[in-house]
N, C-alpha and C positions, 0 to 999 in steps of 0.2 A: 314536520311536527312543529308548533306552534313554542315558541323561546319562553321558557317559564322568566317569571318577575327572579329578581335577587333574593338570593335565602335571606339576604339580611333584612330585610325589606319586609320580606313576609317574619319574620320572626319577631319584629318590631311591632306588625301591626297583629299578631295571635297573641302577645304579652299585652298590647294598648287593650285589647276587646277585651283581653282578662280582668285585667284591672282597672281599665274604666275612665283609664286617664292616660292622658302621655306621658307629665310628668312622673305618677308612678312606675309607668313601665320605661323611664328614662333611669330610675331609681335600681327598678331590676336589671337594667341591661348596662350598669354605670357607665350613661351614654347623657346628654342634655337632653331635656325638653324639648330644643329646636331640632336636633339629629333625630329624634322621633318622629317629628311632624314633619321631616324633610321625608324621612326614609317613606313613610305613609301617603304622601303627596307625589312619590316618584311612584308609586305600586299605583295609588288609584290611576294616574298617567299612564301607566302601562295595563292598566285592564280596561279602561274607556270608563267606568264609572266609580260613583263616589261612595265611599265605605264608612263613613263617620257622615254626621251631621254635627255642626258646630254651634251649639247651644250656649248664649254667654259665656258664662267657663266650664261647663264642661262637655264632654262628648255622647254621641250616642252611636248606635251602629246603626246600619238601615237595613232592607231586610238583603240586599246582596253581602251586606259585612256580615251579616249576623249565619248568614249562609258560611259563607267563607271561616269564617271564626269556628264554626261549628268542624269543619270538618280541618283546618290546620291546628286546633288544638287536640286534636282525637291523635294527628298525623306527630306533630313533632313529640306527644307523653310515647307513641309506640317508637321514636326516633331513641328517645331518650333510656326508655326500658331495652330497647336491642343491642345499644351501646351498653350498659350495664352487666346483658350476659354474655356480650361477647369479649368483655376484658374478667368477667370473672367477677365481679363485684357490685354491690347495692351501695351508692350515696349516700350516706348518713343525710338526712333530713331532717329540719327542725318545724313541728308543728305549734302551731300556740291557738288556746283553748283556754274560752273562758268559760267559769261555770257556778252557781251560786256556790255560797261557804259549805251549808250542809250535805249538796251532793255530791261536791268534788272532794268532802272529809270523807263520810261514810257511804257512800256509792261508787265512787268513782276510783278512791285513791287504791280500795284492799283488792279491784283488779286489774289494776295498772300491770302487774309481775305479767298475766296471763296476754296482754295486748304487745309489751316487749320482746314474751315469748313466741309471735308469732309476726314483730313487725319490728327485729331489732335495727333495722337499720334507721327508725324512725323515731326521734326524740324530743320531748311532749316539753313543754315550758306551758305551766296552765297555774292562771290567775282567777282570783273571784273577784273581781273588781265590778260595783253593781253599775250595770247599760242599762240605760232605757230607753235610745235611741240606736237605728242604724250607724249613726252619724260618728257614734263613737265606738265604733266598731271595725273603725276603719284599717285597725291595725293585725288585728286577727285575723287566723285563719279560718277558725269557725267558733262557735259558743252553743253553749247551753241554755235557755231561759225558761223560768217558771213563771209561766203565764195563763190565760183562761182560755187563749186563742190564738192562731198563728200568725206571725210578724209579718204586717203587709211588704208586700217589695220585694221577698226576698225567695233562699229557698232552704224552707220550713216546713220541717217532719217531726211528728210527733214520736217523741222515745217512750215515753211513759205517762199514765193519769196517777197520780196519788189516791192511794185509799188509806182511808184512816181508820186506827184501833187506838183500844184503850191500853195504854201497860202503866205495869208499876213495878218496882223494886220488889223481888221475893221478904225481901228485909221488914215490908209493909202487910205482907199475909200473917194473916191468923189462923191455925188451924186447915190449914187449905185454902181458905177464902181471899178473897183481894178485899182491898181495904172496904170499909162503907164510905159511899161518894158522900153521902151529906156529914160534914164536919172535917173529911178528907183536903188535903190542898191541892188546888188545882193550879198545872205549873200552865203558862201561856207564852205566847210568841208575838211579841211587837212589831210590827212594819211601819217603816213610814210616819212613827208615831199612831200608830193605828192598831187596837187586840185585835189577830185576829179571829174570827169570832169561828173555831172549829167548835169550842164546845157547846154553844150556841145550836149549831147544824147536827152535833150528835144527842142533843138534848131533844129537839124537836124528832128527830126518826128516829131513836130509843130510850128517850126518857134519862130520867125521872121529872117527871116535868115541876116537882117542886124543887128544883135543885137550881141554886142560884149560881150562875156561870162566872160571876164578874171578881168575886174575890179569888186572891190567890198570889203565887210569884208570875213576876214576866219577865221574859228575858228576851234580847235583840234578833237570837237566833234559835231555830229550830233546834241546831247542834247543841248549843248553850243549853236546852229544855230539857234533851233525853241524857246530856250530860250529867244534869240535874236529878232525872229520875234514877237513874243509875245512884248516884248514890244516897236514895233513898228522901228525899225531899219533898216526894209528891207524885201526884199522877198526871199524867199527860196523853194527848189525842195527838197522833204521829202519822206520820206516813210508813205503811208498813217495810214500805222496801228501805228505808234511812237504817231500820232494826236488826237487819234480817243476822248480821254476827250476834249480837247482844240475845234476840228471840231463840236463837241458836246455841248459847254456852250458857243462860238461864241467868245470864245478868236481867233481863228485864221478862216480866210474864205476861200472856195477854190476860185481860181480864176474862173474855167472855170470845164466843166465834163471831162476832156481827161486826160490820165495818160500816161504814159511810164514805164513798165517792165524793172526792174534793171536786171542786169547780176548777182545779188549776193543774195543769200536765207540766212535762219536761219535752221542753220542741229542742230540737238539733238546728242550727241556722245557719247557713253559710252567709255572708253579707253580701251585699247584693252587686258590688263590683265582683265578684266571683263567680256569680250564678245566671251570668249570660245563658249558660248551655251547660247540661250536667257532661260533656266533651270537655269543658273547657275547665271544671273543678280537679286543681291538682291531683293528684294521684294518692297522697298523703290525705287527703280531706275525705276521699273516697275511702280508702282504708280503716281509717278510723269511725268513718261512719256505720259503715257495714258491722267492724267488729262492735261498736257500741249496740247497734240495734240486735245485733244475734246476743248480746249479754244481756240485754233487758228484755226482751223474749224468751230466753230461755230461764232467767232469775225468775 
């Protein structure tokens, strides 16, 4: 039977193909830079070819690494889950998870309880810090982004499309009725320095088309808006799933049944040092992905 290469060796080079670097996978194995590239260099030596391409600074895999990579990352997460049940115990896990402000307030946070109850060994540190680049992503485990379309390079699943309603504060009916839009205030969402223009897009496919969109409150965040509706300051064009407590305890009501489809979804990203090979995406990325897509499917 043919001498397998050093576990160290190889463990060295399924953490480099992970992450994409030496240096980081010097970082996870608190090993140097140079102890990476040696160990990687004695493995390609022992298998007759070469498993990185060395591009300026950084690396690539080829397609015998990318082979390799594939099935030593499948091989040491089932190494690692057999050790767990065979001492009786799951490793507390630290994931980190970025996500804008208003979906990790009112989406994300009120079923955190239900994703601990099913994955407590795994513990979430999740920032909204705004990315608009892979580049600065580098430190995550995976993010959220609300975008029109999926992040090149990477690997990007759609969670959710926004649709948008009308609500308002019950405090604003009359009689039954919701308030009248024309004299009503219409609360808005700034980006970028930028309205953006939903009541525009619900004006045009439901009217009133004499109803002027531009006046009204703006505020920086979504969250900021329906915080705003809530208590009673105005009406606003939402995405319904941000609502779904508030449409549910009758802090906020819809106006009417009719929505409008935004041009902008909720994509799930792993960053793209991770996403060689869905083998090779931690265990904990995996986890949480699946529980995130079975919550917004089934919400």
């Amino acid at each position: 039977m043919t001498r397998l290469p050093p576990l160290n060796a190889l463990k060295a080079f399924a953490v480099a193909a992970r992450e994409g670097s030496f240096t980081h996978a010097g970082e996870v194995l608190h090993v140097t830079q140079g102890a990476i590239s040696r160990q990687i260099k004695q493995l390609e030596t022992a298998l007759g070819v070469p498993l990185f391409l060395r591009v300026h600074q950084a690396v690539e895999l080829t397609p015998a690494g990318k082979e390799l990579a594939d099935t030593l990352g499948r091989l040491f997460a089932e190494m690692e889950v057999a050790v767990h049940r065979a001492t009786g115990q799951q490793q507390p896990q630290m994931l980190t998870v970025n996500a804008p402000p208003t979906f990790a307030t009112r989406w994300l946070a009120p079923r955190l309880s239900d994703f601990r109850a099913r994955h407590p060994h795994i513990d979430l540190s999740i920032t909204t810090d705004r990315i608009a680049a892979m580049r600065e992503a580098r430190a995550l485990d995976c993010l959220i982004v609300f975008d029109q379309q999926p992040w090149p390079r990477s690997d990007c699943e759609a969670v959710m499309k926004e649709s948008h309603v009308m609500v308002s504060s019950p405090a604003l009916w009359r009689g039954g009725k919701p308030p009248a839009l024309p004299g009503a205030t219409l609360l808005h969402v700034v980006d970028g320095g930028q309205r953006l223009p939903v009541w525009e897009q619900w004006i045009a496919q439901h009217g009133p088309r004499e109803l002027d969109a531009r006046p009204g409150l703006n505020f920086s965040t979504l969250d900021q808006a329906i915080s705003a509706a809530i208590a009673g300051a105005g009406v606003v064009i939402v995405d319904e799933a941000m609502v779904v407590r508030e449409l549910q305890s009758g802090e906020l009501v819809r106006h009417n049944n009719l929505s409008v489809d935004g041009p902008f979804a909720y994509w799930f990203v792993v960053p793209n040092r991770q996403a060689h090979s869905a083998h090779t995406t931690p265990a904990r990325v995996h986890d949480f992905k699946v529980w995130l897509m079975e919550r917004a499917q089934s919400d």
